[in-house]
C-alpha positions in Angstrom: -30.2 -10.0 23.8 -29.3 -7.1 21.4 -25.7 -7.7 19.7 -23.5 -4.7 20.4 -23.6 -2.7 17.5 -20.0 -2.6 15.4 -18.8 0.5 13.8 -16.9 0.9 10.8 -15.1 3.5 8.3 -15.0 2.7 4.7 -12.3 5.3 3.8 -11.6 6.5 -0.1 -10.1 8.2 -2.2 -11.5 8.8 -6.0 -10.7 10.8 -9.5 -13.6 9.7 -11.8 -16.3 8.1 -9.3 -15.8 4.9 -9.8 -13.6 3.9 -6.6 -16.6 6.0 -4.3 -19.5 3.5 -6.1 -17.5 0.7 -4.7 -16.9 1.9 -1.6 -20.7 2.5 -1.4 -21.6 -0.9 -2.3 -19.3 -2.3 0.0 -20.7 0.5 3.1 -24.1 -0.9 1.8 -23.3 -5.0 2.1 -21.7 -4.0 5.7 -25.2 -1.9 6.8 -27.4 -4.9 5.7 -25.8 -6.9 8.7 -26.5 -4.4 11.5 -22.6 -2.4 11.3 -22.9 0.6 12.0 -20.9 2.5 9.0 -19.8 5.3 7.7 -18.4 6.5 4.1 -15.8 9.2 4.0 -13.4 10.4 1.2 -9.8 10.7 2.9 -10.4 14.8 3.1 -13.3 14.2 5.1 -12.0 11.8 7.6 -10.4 12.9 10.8 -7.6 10.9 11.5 -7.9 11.4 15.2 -11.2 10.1 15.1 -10.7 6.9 13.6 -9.9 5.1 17.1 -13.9 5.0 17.5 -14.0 2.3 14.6 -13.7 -1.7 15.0 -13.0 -1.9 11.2 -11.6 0.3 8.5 -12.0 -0.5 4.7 -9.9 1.5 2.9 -9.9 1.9 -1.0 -8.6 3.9 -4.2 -7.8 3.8 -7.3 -4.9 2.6 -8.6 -2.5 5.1 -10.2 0.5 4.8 -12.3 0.4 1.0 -11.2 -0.2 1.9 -7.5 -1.7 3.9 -4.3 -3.1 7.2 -5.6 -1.4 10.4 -4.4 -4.3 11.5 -2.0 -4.8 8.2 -0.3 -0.3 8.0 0.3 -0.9 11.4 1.9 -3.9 10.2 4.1 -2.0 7.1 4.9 1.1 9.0 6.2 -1.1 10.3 8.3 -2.3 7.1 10.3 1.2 6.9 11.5 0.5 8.7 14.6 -2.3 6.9 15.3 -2.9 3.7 17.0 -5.0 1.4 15.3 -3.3 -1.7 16.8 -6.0 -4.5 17.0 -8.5 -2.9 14.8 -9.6 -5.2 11.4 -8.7 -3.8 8.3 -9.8 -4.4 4.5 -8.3 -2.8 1.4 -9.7 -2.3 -1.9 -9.1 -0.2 -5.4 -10.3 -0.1 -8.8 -8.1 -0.6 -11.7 -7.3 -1.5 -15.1 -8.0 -5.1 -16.4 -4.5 -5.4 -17.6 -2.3 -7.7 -15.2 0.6 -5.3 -15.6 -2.1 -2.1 -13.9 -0.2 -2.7 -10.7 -2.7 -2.6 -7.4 -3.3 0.1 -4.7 -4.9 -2.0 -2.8 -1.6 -4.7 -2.7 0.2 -1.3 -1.3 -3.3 -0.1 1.0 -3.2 -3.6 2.7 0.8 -3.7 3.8 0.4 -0.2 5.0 -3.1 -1.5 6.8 -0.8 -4.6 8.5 2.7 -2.3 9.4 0.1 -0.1 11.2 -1.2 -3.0 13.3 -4.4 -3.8 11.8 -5.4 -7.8 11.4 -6.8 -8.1 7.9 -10.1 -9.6 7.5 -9.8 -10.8 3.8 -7.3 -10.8 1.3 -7.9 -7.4 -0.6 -10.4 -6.8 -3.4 -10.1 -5.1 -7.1 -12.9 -3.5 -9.0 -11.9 -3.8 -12.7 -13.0 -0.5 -14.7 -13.3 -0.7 -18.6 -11.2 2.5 -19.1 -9.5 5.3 -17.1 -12.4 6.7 -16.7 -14.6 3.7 -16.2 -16.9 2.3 -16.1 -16.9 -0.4 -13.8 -17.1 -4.0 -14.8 -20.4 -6.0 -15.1 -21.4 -6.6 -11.6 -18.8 -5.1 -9.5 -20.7 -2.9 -7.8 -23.1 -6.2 -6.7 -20.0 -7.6 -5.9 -18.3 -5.5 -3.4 -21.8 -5.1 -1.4 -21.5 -9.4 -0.8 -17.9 -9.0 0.2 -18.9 -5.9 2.9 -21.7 -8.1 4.1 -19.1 -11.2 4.3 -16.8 -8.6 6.4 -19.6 -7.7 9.1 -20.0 -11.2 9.5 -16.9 -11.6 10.5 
């Protein structure tokens, strides 16, 4: 019997290309276990649309120690829709330093007042500068944790 086919959105935002590798490698882990996904920077997606996804992963960088402008603005503009019951998963890149702050911390309470049921705790690529690059293995990283996701 074929398994009904999940669909999900991996939604970012990124300055220097770092935060789209990850949210590549995560799309990737999640395609490797049959979900159906697709990877769209936040001026691409149609917020509308989003209601045809089981599972948004939602990522950026983290900026002056939190969400970057873009992605606040394209979360704003999930308020008027419902996404009650959908999974969620946030992610971001960002400095080493403990003191960087997190977007993702911020991405994942906005995911949860919207009324999505997060999947896993969220994730942080570390990048060596402003700039990048990304750590040693991150990239490796982020497609296990998408496959762990569409395992779910």
């Amino acid at each position: 019997m074929k398994r009904d086919l999940k669909k999900a959105a991996v939604i970012y935002d990124t300055k220097f290309g770092n935060t789209e590798k990850i949210a590549r490698a995560l799309s990737e882990g999640m395609s490797k276990e049959g979900l159906l996904v697709d990877c769209l920077k936040t001026d691409a997606v149609d917020p509308s649309k989003l209601g045809e996804y089981d599972m948004l992963a939602v990522g950026a960088p983290t900026q002056a120690f939190r969400i970057s402008a873009p992605m606040k603005e394209f979360l704003r503009k999930l308020e008027n829709v419902d996404l009650r019951g959908k999974k969620g998963f946030a992610f971001d890149t960002r400095l080493k330093s403990r003191l960087a702050g997190s977007a993702a911390n911020g991405i994942e309470k906005k995911l949860k007042e919207l009324g999505l049921t997060i999947v896993r705790d969220y994730a942080s690529a570390i990048v060596a500068g402003t700039e990048g690059p990304l750590e040693e293995n991150a990239e490796k990283r982020f497609e296990q944790i998408g496959s762990e996701i569409a395992k779910m």
